[in-house]
KOLTI-344555 format. One record per atom (N, C-alpha, C): x, y, z. Coordinates in pm, whole numbers, plus 32768, in hexadecimal, padded with zeros to 4 digits. Example, Ala and Ser with C-alpha at 12.3 -4.5 7.8 and 13.67 -1.06 7.14 Angstrom:
residues 2
[[8527, 7DC7, 830C]]
[[84CE, 7E3E, 830C]]
[[8528, 7EB6, 830C]]
[[8505, 7F1F, 82C4]]
[[8557, 7F96, 82CA]]
[[850A, 8003, 8313]]
END
This chain:
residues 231
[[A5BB, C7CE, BD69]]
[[A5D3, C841, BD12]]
[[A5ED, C812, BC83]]
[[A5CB, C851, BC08]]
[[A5B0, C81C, BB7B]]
[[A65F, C861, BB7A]]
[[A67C, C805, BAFD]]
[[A70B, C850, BAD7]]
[[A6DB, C845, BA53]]
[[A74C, C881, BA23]]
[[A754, C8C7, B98E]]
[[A802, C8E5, B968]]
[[A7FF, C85E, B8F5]]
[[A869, C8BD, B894]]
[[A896, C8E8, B83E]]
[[A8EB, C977, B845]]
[[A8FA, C9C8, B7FD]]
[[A97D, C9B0, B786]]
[[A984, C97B, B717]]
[[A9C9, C95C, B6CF]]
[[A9E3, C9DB, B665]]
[[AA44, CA35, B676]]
[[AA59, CACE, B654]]
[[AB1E, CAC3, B641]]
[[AB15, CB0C, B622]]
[[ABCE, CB38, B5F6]]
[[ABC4, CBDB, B601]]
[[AB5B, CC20, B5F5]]
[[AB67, CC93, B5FE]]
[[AB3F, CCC3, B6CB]]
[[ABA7, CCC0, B6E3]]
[[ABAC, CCC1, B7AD]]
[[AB42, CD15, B7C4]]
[[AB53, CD95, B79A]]
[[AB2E, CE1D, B7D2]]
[[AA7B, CDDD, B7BF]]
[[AA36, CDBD, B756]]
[[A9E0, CDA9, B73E]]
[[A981, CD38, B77F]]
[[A9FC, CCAF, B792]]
[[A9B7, CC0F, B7DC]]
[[A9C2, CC71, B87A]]
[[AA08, CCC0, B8A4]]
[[A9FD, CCE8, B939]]
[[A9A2, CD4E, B958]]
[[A970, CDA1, B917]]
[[A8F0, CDD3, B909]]
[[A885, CD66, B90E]]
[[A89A, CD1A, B89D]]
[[A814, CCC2, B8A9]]
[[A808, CC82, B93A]]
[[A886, CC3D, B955]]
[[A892, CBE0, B9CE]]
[[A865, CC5D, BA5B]]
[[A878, CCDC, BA86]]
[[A86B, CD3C, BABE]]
[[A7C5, CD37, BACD]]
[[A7A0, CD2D, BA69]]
[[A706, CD60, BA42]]
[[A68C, CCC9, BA73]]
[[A6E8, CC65, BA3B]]
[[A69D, CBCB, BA6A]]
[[A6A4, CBD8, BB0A]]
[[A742, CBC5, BB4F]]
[[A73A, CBB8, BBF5]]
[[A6FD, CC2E, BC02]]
[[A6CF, CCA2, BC1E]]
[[A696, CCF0, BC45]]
[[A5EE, CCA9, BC41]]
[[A5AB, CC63, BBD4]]
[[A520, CC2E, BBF8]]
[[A564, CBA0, BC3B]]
[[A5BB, CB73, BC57]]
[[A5B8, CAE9, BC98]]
[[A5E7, CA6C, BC39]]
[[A63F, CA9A, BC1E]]
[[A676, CA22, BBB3]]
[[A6EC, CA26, BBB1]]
[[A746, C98B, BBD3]]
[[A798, C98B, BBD6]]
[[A7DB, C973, BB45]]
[[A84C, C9CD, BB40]]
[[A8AD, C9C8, BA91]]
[[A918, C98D, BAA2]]
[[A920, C95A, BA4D]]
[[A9A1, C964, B9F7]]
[[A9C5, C969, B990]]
[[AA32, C976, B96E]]
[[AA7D, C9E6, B91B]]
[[AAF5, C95F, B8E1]]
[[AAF7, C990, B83C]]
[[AB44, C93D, B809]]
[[AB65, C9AC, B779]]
[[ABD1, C9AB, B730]]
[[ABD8, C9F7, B6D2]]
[[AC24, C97F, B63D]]
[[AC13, C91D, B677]]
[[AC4D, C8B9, B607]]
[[ABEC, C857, B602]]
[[ABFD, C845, B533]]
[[AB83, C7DD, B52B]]
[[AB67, C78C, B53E]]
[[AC02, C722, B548]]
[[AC13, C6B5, B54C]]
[[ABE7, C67A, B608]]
[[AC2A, C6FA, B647]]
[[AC2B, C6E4, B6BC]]
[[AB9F, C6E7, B708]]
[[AB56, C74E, B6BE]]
[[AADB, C776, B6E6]]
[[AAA6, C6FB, B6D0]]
[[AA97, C6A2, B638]]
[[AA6D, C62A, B614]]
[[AA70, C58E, B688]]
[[AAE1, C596, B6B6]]
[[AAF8, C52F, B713]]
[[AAB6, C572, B7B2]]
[[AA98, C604, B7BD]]
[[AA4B, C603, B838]]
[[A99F, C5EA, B80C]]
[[A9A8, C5D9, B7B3]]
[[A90B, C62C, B785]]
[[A8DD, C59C, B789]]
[[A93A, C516, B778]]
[[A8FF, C48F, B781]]
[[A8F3, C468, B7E2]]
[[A91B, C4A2, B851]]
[[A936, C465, B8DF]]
[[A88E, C45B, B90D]]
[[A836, C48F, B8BC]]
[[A7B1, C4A0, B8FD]]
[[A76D, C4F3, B947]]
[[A7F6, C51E, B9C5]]
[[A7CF, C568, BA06]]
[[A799, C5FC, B9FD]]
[[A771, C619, B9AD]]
[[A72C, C69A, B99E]]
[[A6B4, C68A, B95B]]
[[A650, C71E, B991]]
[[A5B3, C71B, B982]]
[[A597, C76E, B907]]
[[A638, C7CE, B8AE]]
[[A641, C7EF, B85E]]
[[A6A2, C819, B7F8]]
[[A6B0, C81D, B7AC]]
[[A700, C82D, B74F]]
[[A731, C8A5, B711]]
[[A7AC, C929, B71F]]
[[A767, C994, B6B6]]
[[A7EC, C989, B671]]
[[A7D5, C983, B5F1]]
[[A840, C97A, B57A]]
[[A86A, C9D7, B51C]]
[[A8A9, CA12, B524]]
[[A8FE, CA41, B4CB]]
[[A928, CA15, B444]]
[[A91D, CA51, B3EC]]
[[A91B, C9E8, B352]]
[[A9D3, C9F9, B34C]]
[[A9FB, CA65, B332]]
[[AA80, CA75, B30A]]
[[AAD6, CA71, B38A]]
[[AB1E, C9EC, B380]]
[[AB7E, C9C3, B3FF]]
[[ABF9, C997, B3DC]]
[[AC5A, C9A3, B43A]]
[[ACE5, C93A, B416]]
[[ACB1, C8AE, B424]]
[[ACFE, C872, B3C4]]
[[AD00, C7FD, B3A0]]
[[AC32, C7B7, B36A]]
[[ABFA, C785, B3C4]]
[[AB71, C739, B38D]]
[[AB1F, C7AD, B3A0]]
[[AAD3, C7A6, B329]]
[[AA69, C827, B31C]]
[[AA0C, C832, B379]]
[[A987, C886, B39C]]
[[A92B, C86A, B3E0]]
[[A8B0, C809, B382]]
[[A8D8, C7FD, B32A]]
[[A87E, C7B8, B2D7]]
[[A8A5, C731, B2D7]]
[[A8FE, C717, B2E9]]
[[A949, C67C, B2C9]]
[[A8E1, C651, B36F]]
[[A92F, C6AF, B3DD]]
[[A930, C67E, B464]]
[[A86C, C665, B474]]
[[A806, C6E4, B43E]]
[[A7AC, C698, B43F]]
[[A75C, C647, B3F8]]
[[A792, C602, B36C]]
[[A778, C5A5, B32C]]
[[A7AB, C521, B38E]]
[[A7FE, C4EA, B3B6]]
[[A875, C49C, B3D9]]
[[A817, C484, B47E]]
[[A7DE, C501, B4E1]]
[[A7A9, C4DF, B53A]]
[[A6F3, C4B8, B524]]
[[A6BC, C505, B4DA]]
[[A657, C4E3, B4CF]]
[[A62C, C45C, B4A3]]
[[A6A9, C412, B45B]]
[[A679, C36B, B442]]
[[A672, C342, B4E1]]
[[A6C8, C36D, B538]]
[[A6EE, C314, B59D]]
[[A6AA, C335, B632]]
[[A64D, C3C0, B633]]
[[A611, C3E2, B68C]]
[[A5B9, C43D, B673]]
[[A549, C475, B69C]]
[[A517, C4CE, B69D]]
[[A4C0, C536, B6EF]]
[[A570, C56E, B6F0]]
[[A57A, C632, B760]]
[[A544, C66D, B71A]]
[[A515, C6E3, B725]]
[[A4CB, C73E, B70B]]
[[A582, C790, B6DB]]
[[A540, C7E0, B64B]]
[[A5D6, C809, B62A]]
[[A5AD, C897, B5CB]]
[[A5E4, C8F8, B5F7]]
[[A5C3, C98C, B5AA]]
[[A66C, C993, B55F]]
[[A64F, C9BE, B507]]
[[A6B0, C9E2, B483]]
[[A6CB, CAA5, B4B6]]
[[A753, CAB1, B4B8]]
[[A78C, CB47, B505]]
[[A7D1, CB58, B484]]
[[A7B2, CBB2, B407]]
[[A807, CBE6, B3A6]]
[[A7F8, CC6E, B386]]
[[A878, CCCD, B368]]
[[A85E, CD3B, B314]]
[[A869, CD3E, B283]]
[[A829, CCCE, B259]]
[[A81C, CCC0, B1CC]]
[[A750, CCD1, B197]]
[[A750, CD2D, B13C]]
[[A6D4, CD0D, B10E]]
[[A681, CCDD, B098]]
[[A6DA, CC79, B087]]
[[A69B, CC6B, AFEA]]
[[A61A, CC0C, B02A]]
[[A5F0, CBFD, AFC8]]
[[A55C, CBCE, B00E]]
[[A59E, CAF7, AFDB]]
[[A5DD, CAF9, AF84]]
[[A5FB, CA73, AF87]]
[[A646, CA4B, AFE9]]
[[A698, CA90, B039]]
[[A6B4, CA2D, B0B8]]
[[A645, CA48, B108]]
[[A5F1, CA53, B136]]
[[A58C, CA5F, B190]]
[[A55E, CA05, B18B]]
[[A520, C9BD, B0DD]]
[[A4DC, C96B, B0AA]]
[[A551, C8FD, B0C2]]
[[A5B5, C90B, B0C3]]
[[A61E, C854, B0B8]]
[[A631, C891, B15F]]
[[A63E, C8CD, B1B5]]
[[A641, C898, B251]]
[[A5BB, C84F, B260]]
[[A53D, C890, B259]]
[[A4AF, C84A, B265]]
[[A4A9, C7D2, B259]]
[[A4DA, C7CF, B1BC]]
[[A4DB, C71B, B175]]
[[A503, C6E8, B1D1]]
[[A577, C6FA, B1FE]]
[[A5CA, C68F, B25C]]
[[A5BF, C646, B2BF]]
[[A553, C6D0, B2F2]]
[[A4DB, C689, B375]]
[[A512, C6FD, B3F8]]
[[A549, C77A, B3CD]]
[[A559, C7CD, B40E]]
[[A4BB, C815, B442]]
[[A4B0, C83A, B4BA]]
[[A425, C84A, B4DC]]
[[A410, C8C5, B4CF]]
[[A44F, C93A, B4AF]]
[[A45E, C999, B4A8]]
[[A4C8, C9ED, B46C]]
[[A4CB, CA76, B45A]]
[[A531, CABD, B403]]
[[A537, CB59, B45C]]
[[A596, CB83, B479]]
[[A5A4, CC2B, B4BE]]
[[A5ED, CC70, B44E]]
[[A5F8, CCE9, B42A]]
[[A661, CD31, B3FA]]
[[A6D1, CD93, B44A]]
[[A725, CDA2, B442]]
[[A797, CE0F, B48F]]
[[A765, CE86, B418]]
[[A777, CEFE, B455]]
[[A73E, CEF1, B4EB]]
[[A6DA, CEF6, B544]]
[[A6AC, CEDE, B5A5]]
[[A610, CEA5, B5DF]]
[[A645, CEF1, B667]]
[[A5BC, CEEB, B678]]
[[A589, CF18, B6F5]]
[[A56F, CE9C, B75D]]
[[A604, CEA3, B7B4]]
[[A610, CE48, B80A]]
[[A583, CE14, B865]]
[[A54E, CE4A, B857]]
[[A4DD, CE2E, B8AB]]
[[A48B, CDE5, B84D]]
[[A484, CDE7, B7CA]]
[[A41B, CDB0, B765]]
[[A45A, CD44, B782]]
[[A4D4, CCFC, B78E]]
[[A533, CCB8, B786]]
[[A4EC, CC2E, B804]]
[[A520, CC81, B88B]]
[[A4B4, CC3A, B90F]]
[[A441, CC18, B8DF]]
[[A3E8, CC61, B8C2]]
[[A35F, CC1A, B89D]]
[[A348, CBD5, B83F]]
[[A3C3, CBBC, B7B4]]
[[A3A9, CB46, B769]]
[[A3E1, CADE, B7B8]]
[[A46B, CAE8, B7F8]]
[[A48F, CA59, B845]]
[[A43C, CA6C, B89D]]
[[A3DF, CA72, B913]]
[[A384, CA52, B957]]
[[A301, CA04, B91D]]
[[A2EE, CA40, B8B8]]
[[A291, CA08, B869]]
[[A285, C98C, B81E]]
[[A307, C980, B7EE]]
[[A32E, C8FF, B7C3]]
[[A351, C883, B82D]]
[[A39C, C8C5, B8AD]]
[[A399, C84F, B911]]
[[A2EB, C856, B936]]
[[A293, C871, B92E]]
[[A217, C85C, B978]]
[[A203, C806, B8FD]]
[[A1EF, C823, B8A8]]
[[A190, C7A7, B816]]
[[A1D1, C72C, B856]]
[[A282, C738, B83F]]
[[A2B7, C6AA, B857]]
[[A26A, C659, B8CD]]
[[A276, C6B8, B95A]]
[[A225, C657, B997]]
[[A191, C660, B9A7]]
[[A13F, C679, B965]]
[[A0CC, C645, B942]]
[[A0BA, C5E2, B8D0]]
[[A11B, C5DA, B899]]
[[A10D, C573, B82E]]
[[A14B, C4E7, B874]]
[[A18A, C4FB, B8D8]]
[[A1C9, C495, B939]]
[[A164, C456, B99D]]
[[A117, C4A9, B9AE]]
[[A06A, C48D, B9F0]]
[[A0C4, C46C, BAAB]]
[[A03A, C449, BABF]]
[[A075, C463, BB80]]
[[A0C0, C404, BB99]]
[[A0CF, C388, BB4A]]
[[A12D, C321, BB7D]]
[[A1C7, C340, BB51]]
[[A1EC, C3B1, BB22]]
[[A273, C3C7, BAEC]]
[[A29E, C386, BAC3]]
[[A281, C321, BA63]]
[[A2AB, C2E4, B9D5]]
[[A276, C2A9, B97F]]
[[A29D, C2EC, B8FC]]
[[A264, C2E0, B86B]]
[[A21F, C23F, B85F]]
[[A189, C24B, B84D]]
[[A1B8, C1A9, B801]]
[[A1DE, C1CE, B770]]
[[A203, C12F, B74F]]
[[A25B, C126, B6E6]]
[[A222, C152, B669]]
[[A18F, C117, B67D]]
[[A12B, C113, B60D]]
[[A0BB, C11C, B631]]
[[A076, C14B, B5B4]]
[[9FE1, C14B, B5CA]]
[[9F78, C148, B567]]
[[9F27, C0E9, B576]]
[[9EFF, C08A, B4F3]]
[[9E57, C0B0, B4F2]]
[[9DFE, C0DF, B496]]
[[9DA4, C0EA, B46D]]
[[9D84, C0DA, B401]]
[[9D07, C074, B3CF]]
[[9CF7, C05B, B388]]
[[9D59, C035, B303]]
[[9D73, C085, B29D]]
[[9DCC, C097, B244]]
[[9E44, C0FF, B25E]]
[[9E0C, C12C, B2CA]]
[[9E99, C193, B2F9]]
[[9F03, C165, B32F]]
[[9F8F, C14E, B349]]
[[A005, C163, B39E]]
[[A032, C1DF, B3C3]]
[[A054, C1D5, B444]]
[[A0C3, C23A, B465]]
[[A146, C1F2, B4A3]]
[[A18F, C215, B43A]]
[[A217, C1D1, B490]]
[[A270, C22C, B4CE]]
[[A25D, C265, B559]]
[[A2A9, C29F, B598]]
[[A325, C2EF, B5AA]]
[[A379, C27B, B5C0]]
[[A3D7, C289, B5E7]]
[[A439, C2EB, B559]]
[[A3EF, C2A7, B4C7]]
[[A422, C30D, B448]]
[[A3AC, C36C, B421]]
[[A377, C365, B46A]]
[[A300, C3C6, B428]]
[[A2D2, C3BD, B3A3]]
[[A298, C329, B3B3]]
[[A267, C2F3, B312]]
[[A212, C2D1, B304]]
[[A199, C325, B2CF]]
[[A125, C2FE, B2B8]]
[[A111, C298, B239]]
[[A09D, C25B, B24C]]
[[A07D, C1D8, B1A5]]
[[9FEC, C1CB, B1D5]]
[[9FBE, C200, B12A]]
[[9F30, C1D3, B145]]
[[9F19, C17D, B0E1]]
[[9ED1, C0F7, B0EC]]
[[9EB0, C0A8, B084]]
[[9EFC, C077, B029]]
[[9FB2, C059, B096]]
[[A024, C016, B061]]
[[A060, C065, B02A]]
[[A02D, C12D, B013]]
[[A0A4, C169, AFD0]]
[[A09C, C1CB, B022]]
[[A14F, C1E6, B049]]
[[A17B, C278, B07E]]
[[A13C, C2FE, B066]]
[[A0FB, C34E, B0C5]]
[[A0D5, C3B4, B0AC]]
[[A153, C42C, B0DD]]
[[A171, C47D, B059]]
[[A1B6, C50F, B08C]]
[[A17E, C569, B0E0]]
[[A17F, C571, B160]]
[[A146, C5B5, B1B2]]
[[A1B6, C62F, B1DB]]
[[A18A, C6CD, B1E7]]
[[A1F0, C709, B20E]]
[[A1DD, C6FA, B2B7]]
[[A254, C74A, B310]]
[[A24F, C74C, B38B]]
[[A1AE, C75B, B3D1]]
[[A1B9, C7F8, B3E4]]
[[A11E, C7EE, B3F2]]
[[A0AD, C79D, B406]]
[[A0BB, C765, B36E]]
[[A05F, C70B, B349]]
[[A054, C67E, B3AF]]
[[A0C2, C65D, B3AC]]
[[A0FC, C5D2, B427]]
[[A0CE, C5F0, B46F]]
[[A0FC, C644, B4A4]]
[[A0F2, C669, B546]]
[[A036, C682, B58C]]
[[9FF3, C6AA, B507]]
[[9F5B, C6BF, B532]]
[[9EF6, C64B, B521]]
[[9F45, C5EA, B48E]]
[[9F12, C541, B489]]
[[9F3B, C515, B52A]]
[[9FE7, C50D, B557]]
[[9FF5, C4CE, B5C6]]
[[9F8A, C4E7, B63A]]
[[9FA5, C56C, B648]]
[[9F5D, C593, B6B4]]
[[9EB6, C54B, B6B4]]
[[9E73, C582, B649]]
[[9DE1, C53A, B66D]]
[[9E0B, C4D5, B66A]]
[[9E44, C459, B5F4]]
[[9E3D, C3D3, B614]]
[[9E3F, C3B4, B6AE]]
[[9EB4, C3D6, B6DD]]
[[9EB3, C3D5, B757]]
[[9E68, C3C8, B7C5]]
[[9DF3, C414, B78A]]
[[9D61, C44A, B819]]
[[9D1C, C40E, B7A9]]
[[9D02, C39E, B771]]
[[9C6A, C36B, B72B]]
[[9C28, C37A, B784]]
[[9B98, C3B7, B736]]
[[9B30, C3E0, B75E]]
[[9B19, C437, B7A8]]
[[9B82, C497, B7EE]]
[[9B8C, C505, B83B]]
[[9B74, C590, B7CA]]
[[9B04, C5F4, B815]]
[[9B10, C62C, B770]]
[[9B70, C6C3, B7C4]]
[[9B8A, C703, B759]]
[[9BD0, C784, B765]]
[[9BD4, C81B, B75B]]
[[9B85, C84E, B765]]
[[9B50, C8F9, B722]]
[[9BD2, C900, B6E2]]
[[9BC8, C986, B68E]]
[[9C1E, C980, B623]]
[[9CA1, C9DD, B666]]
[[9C53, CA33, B6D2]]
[[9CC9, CA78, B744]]
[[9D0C, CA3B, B77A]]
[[9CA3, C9CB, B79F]]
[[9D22, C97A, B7F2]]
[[9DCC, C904, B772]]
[[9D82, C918, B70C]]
[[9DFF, C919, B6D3]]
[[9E50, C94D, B6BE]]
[[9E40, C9B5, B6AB]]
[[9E8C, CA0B, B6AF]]
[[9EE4, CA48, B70E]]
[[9EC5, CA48, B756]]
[[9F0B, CA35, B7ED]]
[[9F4F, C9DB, B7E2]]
[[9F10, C95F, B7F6]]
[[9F73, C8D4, B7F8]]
[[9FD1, C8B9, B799]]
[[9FEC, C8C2, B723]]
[[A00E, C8AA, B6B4]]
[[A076, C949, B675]]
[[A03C, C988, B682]]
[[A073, CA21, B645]]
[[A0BB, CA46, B6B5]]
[[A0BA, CA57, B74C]]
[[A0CB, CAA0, B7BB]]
[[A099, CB1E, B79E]]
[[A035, CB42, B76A]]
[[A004, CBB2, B763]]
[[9F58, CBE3, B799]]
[[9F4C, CC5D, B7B5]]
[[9EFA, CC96, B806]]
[[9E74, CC50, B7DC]]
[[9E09, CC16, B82E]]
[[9DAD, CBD3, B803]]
[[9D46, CC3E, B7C6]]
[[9D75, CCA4, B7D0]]
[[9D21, CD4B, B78F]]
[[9D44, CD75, B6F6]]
[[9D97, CD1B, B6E0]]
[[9DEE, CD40, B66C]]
[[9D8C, CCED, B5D7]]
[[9DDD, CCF4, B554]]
[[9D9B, CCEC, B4DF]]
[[9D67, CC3C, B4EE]]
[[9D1A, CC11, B4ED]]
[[9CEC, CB84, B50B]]
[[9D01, CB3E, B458]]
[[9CE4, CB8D, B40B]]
[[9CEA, CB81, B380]]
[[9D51, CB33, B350]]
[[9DC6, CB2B, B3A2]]
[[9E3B, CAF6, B37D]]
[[9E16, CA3A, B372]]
[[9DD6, CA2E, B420]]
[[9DBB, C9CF, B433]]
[[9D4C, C964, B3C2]]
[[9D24, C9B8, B398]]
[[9C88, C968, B324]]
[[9D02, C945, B2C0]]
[[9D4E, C9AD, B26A]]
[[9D9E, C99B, B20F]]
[[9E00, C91E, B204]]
[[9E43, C906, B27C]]
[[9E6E, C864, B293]]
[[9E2D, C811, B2A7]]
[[9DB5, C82A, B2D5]]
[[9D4F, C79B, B2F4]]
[[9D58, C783, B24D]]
[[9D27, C7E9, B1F0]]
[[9CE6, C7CB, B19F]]
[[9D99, C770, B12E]]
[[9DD6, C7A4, B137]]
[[9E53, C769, B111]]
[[9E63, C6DF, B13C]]
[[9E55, C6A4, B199]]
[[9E67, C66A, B1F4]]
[[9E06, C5F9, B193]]
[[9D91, C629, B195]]
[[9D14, C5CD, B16F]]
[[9D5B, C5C7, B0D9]]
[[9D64, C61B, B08F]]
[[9D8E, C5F5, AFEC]]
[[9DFD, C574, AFEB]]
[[9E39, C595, B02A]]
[[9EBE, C50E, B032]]
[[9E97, C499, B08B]]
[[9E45, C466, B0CE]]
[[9E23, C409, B120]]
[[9DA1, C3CF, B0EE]]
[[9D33, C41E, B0EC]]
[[9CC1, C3E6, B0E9]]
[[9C8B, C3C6, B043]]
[[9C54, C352, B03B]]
[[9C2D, C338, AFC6]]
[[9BD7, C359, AF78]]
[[9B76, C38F, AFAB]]
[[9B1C, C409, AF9A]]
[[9B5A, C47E, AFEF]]
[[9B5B, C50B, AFD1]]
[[9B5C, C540, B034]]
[[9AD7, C59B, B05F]]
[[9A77, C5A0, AFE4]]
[[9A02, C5DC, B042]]
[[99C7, C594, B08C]]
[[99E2, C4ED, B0A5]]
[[99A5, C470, B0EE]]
[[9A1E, C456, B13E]]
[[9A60, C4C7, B1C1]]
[[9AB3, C468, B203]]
[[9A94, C40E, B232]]
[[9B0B, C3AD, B241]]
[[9AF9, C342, B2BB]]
[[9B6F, C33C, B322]]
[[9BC0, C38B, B302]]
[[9C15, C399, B389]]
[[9C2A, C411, B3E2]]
[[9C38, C485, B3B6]]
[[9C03, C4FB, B3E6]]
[[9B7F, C51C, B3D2]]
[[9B21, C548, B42F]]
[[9A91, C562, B445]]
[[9A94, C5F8, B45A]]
[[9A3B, C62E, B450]]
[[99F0, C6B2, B432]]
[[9994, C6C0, B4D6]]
[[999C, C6C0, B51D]]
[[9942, C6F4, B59F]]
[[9904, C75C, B584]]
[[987E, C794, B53A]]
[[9866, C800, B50B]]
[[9815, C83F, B5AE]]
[[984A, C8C3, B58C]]
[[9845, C930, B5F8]]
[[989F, C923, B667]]
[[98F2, C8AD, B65A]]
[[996B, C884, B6EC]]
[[9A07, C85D, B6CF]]
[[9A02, C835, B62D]]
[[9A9A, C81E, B619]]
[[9ABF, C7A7, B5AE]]
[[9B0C, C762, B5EE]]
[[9B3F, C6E8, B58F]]
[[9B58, C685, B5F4]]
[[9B3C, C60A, B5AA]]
[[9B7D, C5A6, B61A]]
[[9BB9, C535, B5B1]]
[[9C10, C4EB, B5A5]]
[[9C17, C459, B57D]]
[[9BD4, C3E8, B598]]
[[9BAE, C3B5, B544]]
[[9B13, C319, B540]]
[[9B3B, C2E3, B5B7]]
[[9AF7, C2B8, B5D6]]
[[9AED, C25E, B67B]]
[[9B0A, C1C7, B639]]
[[9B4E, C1A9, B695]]
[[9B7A, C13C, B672]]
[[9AEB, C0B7, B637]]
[[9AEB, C070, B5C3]]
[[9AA5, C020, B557]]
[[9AA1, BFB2, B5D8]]
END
């Protein structure tokens, strides 16, 4: 059974959420302190993360700056704040996601479901990350989620990682653009595919040295995308 925890100070609200997770099959827990939440949230043991920005004592921002050097859970940001700059500084941080209060508990399930499925497909069938993964002029360094192409760091947002990882991952496997979306978005393979071209094409501006001449993401015309087969 996947667990999940809930790092909240507001009860009425983490027990709804937690109500709403065990009901699809997930085991919770429940923490309302930051500091405290912080020292469970390292233990590893969980398949997810949901954070709360405004906490006693360590923020939700500290806790997922502070874990994301040291592991990487899948972690949604839980605030009733909307300025659009914390959205943008949880993201930075390497938060995989953002909800607002108040939400529709159920939108809630299907982003954490969604996010534990990427994690383990990006974990591939042997259930664990390699560390790295080296093409040509590319790195991926894992474990921080640090891309370098041609000896310099590329700013990649979440997203973006997560759809380099993923193909790197399957070189030479190609992908329809649904099926990214699915995989990558958790969303309906019927849904806007458009999203998906828009990060490839991001993706290619920051990586590739040409980008109308890739060489690490490929174009499968009429079938998808794939990453170069291994040189």
């Amino acid at each position: 059974m996947k667990k999940i925890l809930i790092v909240e100070d507001d009860i009425l609200a983490a027990e709804l959420e937690r109500d709403y997770l065990e009901a699809s099959d997930y085991e919770v827990e429940l923490c309302s302190d930051g500091d405290e939440g912080y020292k469970k949230a390292k233990s590893g043991d969980y398949d997810l993360l949901l954070l709360d920005i405004m906490l006693p004592g360590m923020s939700g921002f500290e806790i997922c700056r502070r874990i994301r050097r040291e592991q990487n859970v899948p972690i949604i940001m839980v605030t009733a704040k909307t300025e659009d700059v914390d959205m943008i500084r949880g993201l930075g941080l390497g938060a995989d996601d953002y909800i607002m209060k108040p939400f529709n508990p159920t939108e809630l399930v299907a982003r954490a479901k969604a996010h534990i499925r990427i994690h383990e497909i990006l974990l591939g069938e042997s259930g664990t990350e390699k560390q790295e993964i080296r093409y040509r002029d590319l790195v991926i360094s894992v474990p921080y989620r640090k891309v370098t192409v041609r000896g310099e760091e590329v700013n990649l947002k979440n997203r973006e990682y997560e759809l380099l990882y993923f193909l790197a991952s399957h070189q030479g496997m190609v992908f329809s653009r649904e099926a990214l979306l699915e995989r990558i978005w958790g969303q309906d393979p019927t849904g806007d595919t458009a999203t998906v071209m828009v990060h490839i094409g991001r993706i290619r501006e920051k990586i590739e040295e040409n980008p109308q001449k890739p060489e690490y993401i490929l174009t499968v015309w009429g079938a998808g995308y794939k990453f170069a087969d291994k040189p």
